[in-house]
MDTraj code that builds the backbone (N, CA, C; nanometers):
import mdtraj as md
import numpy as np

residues = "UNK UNK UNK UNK UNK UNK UNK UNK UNK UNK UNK UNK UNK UNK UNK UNK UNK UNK UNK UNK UNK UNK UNK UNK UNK UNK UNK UNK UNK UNK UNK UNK UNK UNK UNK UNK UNK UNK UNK UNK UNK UNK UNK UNK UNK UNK UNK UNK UNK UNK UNK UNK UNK UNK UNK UNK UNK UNK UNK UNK UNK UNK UNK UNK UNK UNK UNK UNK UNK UNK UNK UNK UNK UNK UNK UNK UNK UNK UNK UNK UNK UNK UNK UNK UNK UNK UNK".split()
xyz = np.array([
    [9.2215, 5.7212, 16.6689],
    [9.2461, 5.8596, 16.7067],
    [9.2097, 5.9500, 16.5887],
    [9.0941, 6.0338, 16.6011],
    [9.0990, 6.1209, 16.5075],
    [9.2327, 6.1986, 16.4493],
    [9.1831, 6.2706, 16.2907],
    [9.2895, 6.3578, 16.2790],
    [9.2312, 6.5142, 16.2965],
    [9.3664, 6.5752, 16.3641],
    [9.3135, 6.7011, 16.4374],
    [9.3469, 6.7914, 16.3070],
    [9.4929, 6.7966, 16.2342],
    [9.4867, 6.9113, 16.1732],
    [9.4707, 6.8343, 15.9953],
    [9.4332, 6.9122, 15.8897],
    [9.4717, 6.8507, 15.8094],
    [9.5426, 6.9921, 15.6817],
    [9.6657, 6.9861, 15.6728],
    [9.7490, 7.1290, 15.6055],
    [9.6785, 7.1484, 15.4553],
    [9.6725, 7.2846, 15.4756],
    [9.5978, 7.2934, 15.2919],
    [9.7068, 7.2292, 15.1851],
    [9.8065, 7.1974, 15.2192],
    [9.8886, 7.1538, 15.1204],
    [9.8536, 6.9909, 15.0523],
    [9.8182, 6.9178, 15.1695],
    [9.7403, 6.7710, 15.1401],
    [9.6461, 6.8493, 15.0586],
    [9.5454, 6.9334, 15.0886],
    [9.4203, 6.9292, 15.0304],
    [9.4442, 6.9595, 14.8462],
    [9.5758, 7.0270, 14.8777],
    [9.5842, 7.1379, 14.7328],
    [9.6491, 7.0125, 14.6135],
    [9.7415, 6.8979, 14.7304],
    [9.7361, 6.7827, 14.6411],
    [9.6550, 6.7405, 14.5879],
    [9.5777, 6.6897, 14.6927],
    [9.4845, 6.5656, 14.6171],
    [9.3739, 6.6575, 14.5364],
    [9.3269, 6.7846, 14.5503],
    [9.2692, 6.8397, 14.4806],
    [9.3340, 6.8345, 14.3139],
    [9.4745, 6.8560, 14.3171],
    [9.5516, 6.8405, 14.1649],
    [9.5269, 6.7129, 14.1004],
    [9.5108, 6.6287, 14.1641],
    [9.5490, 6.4769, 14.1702],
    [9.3773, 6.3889, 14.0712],
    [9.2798, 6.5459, 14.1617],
    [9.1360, 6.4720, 14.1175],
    [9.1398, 6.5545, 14.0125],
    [9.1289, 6.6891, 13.9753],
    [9.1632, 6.7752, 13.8893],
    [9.2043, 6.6695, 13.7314],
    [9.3137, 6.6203, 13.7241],
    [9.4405, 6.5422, 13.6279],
    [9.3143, 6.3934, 13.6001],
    [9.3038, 6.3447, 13.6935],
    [9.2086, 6.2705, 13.7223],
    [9.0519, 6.2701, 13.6013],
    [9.0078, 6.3918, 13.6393],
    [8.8279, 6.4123, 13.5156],
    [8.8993, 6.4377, 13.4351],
    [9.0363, 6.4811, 13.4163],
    [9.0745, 6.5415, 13.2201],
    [9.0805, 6.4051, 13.1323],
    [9.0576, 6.2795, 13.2276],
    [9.0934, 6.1075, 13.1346],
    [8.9752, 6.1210, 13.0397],
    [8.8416, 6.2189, 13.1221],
    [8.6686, 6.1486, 13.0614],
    [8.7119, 6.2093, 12.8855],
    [8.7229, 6.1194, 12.7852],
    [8.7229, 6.1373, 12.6325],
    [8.8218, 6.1241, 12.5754],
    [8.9246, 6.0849, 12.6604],
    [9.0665, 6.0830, 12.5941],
    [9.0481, 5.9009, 12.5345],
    [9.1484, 5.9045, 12.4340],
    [9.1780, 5.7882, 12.3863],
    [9.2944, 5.7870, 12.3384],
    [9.3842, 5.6659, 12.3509],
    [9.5246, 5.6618, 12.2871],
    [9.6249, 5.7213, 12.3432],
    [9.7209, 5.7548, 12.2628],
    [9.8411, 5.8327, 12.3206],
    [9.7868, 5.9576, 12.4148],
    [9.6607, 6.0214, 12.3485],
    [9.6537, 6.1599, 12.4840],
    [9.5764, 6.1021, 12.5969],
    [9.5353, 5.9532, 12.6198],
    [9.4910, 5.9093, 12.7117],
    [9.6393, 5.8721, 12.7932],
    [9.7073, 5.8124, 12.7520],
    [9.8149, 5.7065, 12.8199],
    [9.9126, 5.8497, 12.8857],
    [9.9029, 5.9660, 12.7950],
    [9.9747, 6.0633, 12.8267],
    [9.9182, 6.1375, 13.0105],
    [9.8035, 6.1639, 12.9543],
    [9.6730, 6.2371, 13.0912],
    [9.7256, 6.1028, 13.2246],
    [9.6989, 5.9576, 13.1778],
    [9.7196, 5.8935, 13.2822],
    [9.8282, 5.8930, 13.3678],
    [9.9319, 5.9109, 13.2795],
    [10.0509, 5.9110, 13.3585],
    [10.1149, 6.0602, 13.4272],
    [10.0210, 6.1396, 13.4056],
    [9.9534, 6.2973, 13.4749],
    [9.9359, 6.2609, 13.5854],
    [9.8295, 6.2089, 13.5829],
    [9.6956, 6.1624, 13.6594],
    [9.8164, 6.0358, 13.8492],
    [9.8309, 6.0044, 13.7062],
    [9.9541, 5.9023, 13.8011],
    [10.0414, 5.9593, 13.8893],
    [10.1065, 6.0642, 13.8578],
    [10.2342, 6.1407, 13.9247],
    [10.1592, 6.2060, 14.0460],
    [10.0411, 6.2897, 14.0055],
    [9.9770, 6.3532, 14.1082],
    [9.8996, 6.3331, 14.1926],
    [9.8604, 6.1759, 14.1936],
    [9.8237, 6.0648, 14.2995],
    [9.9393, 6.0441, 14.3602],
    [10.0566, 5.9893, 14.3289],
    [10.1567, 5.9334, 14.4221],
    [10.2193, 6.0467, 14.5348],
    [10.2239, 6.1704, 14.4415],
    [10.2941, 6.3011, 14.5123],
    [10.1341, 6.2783, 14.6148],
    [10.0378, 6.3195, 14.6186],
    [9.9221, 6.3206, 14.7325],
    [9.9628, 6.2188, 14.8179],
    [9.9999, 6.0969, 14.7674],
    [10.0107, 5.9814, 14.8664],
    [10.1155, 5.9860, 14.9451],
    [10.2201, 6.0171, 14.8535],
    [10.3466, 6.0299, 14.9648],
    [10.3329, 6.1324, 15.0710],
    [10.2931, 6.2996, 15.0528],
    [10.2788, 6.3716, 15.1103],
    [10.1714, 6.3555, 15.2157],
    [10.0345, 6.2571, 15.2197],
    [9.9690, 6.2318, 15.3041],
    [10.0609, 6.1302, 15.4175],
    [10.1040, 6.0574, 15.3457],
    [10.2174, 5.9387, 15.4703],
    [10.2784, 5.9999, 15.4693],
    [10.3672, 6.0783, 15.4775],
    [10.4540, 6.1442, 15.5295],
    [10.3966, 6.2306, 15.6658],
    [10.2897, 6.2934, 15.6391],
    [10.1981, 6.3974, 15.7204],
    [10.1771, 6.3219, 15.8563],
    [10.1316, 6.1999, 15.7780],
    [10.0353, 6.0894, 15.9148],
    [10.1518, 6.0173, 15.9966],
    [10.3019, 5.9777, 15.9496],
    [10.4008, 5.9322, 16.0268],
    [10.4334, 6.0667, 16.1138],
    [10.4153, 6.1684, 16.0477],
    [10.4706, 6.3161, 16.1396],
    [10.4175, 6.3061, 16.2589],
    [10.2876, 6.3289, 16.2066],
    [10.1883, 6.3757, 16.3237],
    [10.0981, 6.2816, 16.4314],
    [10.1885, 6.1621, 16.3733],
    [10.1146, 6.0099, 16.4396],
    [9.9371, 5.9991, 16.3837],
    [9.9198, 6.0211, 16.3155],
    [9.8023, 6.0495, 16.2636],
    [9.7585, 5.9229, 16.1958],
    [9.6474, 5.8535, 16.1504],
    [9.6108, 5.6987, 16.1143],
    [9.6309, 5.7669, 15.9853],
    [9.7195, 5.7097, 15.8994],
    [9.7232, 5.7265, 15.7695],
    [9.5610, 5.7292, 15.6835],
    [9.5320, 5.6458, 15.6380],
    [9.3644, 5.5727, 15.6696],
    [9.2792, 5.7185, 15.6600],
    [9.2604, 5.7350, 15.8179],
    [9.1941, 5.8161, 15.8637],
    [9.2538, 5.9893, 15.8076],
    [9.3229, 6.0159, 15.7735],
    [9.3795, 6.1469, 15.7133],
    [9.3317, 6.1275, 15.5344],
    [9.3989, 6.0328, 15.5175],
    [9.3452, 6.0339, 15.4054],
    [9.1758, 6.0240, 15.3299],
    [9.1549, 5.9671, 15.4020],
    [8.9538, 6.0127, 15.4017],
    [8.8611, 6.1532, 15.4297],
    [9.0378, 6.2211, 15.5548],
    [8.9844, 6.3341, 15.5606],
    [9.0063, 6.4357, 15.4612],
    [9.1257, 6.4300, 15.4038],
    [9.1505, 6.5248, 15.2677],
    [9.0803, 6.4705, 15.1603],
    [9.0218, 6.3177, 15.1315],
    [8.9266, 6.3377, 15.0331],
    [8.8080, 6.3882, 15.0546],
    [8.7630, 6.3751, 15.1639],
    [8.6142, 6.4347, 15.2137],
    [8.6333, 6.5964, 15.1912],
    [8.7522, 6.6697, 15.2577],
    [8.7318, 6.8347, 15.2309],
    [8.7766, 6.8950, 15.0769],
    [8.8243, 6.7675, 15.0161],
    [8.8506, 6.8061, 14.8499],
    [8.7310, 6.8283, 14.7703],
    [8.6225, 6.7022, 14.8009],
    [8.4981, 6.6753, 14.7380],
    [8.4611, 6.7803, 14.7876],
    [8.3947, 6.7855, 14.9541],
    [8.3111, 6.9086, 14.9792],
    [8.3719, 7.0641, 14.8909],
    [8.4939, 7.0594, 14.9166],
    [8.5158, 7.2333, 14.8210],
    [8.4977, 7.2228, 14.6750],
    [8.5058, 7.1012, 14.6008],
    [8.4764, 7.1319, 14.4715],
    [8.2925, 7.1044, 14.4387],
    [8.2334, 7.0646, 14.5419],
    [8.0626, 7.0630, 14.5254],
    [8.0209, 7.1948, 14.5646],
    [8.1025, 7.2671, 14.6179],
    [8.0559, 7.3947, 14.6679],
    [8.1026, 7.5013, 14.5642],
    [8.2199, 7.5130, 14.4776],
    [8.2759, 7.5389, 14.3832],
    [8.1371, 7.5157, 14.2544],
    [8.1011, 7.3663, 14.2189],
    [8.0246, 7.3681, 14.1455],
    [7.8883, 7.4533, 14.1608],
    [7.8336, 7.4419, 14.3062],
    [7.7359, 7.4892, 14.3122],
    [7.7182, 7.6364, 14.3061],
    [7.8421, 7.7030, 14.3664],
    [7.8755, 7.8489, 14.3579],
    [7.8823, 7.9037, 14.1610],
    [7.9511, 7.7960, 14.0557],
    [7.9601, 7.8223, 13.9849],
    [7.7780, 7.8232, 13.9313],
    [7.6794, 7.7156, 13.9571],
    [7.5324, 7.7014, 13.8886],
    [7.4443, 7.8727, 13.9475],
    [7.5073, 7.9486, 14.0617],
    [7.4397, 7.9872, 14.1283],
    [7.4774, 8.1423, 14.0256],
    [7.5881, 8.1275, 13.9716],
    [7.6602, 8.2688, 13.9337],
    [7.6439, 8.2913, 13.7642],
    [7.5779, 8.0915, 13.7310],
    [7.5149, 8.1462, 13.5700],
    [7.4163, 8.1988, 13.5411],
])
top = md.Topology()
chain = top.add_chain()
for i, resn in enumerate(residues, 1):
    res = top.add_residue(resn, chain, resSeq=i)
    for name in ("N", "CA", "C"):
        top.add_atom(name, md.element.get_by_symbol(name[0]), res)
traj = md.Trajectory(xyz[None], top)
């Protein structure tokens, strides 16, 4: 069963989640282990808040969650590209 709705609030997660996520590229050591466990909190909060969403709404967990990574990526490639277009 497709998913019909998906709330900007999933999106605004996992958007934080990938965000916490690129700040690892150069870290080493304590400000690495520090970023990860960033990185960590704001994956699980996305995860819980996606299962939570998909038990609500009977929604395939799975399938929701592919859909908020798919509209996270698409807005931050469009973000990038908006940013190449405006230097």
């Amino acid at each position: 069963m497709p998913v019909t709705e998906v709330p900007d609030e999933l999106i605004k997660l996992e958007r934080s989640a990938e965000q916490e996520r690129s700040k690892l590229a150069d870290l080493t050591g304590d400000e690495y282990d520090a970023q990860w466990r960033r990185w960590r909190e704001t994956c699980e909060a996305a995860q819980a808040a996606i299962n939570a969403h998909a038990e609500v709404a009977g929604d395939n967990r799975y399938e929701l969650e592919q859909t908020v990574n798919r509209a996270v990526r698409t807005r931050m490639r469009a973000r990038l590209a908006s940013s190449h277009l405006n230097a």
